[in-house]
C-alpha positions as CSV (number, residue, x, y, z in Angstrom):
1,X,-29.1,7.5,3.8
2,X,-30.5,5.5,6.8
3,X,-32.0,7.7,10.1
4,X,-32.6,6.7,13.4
5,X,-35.7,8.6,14.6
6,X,-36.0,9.7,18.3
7,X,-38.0,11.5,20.3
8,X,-42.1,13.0,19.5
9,X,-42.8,12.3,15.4
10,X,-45.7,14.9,15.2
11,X,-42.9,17.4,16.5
12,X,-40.1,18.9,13.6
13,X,-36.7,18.4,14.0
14,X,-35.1,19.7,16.6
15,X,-31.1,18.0,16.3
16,X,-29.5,16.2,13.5
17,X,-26.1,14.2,14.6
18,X,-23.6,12.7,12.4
19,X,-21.1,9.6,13.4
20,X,-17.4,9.6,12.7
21,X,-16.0,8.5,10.3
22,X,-16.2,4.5,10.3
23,X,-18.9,4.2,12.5
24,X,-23.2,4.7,12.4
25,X,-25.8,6.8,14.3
26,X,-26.6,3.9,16.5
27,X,-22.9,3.7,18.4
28,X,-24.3,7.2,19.6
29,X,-28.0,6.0,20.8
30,X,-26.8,6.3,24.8
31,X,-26.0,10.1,24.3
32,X,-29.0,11.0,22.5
33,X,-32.3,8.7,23.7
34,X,-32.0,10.8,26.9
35,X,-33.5,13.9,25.2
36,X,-35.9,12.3,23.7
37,X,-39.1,13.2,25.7
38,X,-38.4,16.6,24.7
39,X,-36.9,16.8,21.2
40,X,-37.1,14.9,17.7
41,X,-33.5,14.0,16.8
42,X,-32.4,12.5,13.8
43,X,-29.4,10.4,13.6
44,X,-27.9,9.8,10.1
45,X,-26.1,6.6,8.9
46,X,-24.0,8.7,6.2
47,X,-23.2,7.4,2.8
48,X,-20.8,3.9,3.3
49,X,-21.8,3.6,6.4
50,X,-25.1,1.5,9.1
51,X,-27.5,0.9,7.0
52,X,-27.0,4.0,4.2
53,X,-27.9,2.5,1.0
54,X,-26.2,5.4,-1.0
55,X,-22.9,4.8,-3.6
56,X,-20.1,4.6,-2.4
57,X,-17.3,4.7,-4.7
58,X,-13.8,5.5,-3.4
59,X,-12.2,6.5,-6.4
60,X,-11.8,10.0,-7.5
61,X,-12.8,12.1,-4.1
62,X,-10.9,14.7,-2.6
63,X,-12.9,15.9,0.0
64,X,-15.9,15.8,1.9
65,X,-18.6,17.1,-0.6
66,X,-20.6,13.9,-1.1
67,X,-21.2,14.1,3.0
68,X,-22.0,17.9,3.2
69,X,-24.7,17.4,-0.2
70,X,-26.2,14.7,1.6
71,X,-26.9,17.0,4.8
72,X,-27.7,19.7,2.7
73,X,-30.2,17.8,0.3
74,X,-31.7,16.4,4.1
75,X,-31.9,20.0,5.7
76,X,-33.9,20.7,2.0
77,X,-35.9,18.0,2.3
78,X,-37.1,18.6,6.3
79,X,-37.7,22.4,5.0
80,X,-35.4,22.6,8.4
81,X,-35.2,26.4,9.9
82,X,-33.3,26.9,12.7
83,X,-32.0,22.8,13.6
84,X,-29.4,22.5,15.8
85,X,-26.7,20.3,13.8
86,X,-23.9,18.2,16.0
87,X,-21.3,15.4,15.3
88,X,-18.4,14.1,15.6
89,X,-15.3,13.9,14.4
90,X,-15.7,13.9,10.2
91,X,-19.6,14.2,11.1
92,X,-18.6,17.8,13.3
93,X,-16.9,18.7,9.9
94,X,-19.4,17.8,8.1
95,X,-22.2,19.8,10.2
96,X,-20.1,22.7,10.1
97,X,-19.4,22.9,6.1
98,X,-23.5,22.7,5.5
99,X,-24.1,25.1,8.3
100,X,-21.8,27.2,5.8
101,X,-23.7,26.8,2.9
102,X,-27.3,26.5,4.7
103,X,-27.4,29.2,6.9
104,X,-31.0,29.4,7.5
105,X,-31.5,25.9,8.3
106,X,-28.6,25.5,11.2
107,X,-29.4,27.2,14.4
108,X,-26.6,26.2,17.0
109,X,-23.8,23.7,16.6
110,X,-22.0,21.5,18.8
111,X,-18.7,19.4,17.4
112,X,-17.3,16.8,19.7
113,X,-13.9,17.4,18.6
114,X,-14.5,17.6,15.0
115,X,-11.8,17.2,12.2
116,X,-10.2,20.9,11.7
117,X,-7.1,20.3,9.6
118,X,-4.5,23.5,10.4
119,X,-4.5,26.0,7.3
120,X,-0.9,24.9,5.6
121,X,-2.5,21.2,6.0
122,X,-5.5,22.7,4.2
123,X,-3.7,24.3,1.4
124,X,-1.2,21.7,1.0
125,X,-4.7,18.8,0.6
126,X,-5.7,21.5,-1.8
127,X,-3.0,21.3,-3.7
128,X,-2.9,17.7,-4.5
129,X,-0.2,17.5,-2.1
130,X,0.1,13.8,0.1
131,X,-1.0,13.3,3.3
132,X,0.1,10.8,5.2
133,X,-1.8,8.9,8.1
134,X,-1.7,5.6,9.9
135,X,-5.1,6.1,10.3
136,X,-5.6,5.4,6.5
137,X,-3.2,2.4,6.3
138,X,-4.9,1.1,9.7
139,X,-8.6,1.8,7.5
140,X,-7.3,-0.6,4.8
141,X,-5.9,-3.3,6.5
142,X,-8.8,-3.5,8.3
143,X,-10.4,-7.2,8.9
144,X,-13.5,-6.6,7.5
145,X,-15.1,-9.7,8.8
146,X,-16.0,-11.8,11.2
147,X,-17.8,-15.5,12.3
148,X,-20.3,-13.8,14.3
149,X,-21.7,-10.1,15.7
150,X,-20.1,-11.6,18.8
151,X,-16.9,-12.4,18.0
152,X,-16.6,-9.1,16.8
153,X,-17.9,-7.2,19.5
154,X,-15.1,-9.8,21.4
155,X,-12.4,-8.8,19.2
156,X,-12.9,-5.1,19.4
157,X,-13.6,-4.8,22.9
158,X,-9.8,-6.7,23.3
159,X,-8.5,-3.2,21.3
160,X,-7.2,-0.7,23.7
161,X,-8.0,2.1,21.1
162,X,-11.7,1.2,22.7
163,X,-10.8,0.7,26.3
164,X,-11.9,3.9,27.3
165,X,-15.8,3.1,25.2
166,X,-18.5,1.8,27.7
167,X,-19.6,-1.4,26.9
168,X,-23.1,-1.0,26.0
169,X,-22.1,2.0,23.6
170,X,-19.7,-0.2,21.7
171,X,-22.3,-2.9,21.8
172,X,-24.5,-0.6,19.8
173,X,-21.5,0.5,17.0
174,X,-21.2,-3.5,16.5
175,X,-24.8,-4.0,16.0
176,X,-25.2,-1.6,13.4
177,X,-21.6,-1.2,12.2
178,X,-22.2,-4.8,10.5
179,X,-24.3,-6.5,7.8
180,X,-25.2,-10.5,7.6
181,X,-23.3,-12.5,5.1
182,X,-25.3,-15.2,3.2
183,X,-23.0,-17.6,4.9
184,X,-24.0,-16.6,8.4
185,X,-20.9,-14.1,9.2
186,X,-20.8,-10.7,9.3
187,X,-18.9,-7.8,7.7
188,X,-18.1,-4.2,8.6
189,X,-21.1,-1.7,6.8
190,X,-18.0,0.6,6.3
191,X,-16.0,-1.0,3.7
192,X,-11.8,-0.9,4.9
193,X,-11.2,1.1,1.2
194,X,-14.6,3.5,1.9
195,X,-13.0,4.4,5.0
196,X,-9.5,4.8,3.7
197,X,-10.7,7.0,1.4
198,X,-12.3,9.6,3.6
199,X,-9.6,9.8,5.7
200,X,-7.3,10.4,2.7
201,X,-10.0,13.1,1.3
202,X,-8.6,16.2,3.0
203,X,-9.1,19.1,0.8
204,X,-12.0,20.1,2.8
205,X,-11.4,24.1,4.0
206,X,-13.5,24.1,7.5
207,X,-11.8,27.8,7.9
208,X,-13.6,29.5,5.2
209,X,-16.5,27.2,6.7
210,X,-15.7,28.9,10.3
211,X,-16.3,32.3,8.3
212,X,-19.5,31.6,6.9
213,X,-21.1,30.2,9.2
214,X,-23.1,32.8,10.9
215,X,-24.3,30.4,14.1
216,X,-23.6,29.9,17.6
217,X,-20.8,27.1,17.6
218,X,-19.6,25.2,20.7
219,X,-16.8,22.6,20.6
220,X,-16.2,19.7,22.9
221,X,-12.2,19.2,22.2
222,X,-10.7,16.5,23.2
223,X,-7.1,16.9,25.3
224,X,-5.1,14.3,23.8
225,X,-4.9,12.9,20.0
226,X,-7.1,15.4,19.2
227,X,-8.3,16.5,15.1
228,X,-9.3,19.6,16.4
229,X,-6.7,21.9,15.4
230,X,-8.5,25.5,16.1
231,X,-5.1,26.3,18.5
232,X,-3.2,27.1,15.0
233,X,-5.8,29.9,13.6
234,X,-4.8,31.9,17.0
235,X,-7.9,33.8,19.2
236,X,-9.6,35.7,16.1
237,X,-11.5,32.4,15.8
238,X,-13.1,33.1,19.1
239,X,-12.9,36.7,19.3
240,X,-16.6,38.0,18.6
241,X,-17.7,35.0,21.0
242,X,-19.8,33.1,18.3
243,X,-17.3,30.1,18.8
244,X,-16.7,28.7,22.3
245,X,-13.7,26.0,22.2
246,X,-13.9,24.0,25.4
247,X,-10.9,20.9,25.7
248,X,-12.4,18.3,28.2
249,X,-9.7,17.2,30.2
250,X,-8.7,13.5,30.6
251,X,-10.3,12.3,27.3
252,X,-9.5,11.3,23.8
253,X,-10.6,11.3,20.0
254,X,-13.3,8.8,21.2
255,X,-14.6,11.9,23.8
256,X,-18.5,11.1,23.4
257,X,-17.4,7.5,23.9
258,X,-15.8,8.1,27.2
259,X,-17.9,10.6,28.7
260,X,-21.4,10.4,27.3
261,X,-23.0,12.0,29.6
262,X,-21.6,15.5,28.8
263,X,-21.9,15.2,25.6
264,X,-25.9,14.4,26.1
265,X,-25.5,17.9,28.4
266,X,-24.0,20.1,25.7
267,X,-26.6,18.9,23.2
268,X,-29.4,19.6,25.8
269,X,-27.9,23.4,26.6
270,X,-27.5,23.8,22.6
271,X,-31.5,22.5,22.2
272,X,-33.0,24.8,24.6
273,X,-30.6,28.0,23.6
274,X,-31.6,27.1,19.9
275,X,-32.7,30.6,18.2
């Protein structure tokens, strides 16, 4: 995996954060350079994506395992006690389901409206049962490449499914989110069938994850399009006040996108409350 390194080296680390699904730790510089006077964050380009040099196969997978190991075996590796975790999206999923299995080495989490499938969704995946999603035909017939890095920044930024992004923060998921071609174009990092397959691998069970996951956990939910399905599991998800669900009005999916700055304000809380 690839890691963008900010903030002090000769501290530990304080924050890890994980992109969406499709996209790389730089799209998400603007939210997280901010707190790096203070803190050492780590910013993971996961496996298929930026510049991650790890396989990836798409064949075969059914949920998100190969993301949470590759947390897990980083948290190992850092010796990490007590690191805030964040992400979005698949990367919120993917914090949770390590902060599950790692419970020493989480401290707090913050999701920015992470992907919580509703439980009959979750069974059914299990299952072997289909799911259905644009999303996934949208991932495959993706145009994967392009004359130049700006003609696809150009191209993207004419998409109204990034309308609401500021400029410079889509600027930074089109530097990264593509490699140079021999022939002097580039093509997406994220191959279209890479992509497909993760958002067809949905056997992943983030409610036993919400169970044993003994941490502070605060989600930024978006208000419309959200994957953030908590509503269905009722208020014994946020009974004992471990879990704070908070839907931030007016945005989208995209919610660190559109409002970056709260995003950089929940991780900052989440840092300095860190046990």
């Amino acid at each position: 995996m690839a890691i963008l390194d900010f903030g002090p080296p000769e501290r530990s680390c304080d924050l890890i954060f994980l992109h969406a699904n499709g996209f790389n730790a730089l799209t998400y510089r603007q939210i997280l350079a901010p707190l790096a006077d203070r803190f050492r964050i780590l910013a993971v380009d996961q496996r298929g994506h930026g510049g991650s040099t790890l396989p990836a196969v798409a064949e075969g997978r059914d949920d998100w395992g190969d993301f949470r190991e590759d947390l897990l075996a980083l948290l190992a590796t850092l010796n990490a006690k007590g690191v805030v975790l964040a992400g979005h999206s698949m990367g919120g999923a993917t914090c949770l389901g390590a902060a599950a299995r790692a419970p020493d080495a989480a401290g707090r989490l913050v999701l920015f409206d992470p992907v919580i499938m509703p439980p009959g969704a979750v069974a059914q995946a299990k299952a072997g049962g289909p799911i259905h999603s644009r999303l996934i035909d949208g991932a495959r017939r993706r145009r994967a490449e392009f004359p130049n890095r700006g003609a696809a920044l150009h191209a993207y930024g004419a998409r109204a499914a990034f309308s609401t992004w500021r400029p410079d923060m889509l600027a930074d998921y089109v530097e990264d989110g593509f490699r140079e071609l021999p022939d002097g174009g580039v093509r997406l990092a994220c191959e279209p069938a890479w992509e497909a397959s993760t958002f067809a691998a949905q056997a992943n069970d983030p409610w036993a994850d919400f169970a044993d996951a003994e941490v502070p956990i605060e989600i930024l939910k978006a208000e419309r399009d959200s994957t953030c399905r908590t509503d269905e599991a009722g208020p014994a998800l946020t009974a004992d006040g471990r879990v704070n669900i908070v839907t931030v009005r007016g945005t989208g999916h995209f919610l660190p996108m559109e409002r970056p700055e709260l995003a950089t304000e929940a991780l900052f809380r989440a840092l300095t409350l860190k046990r």
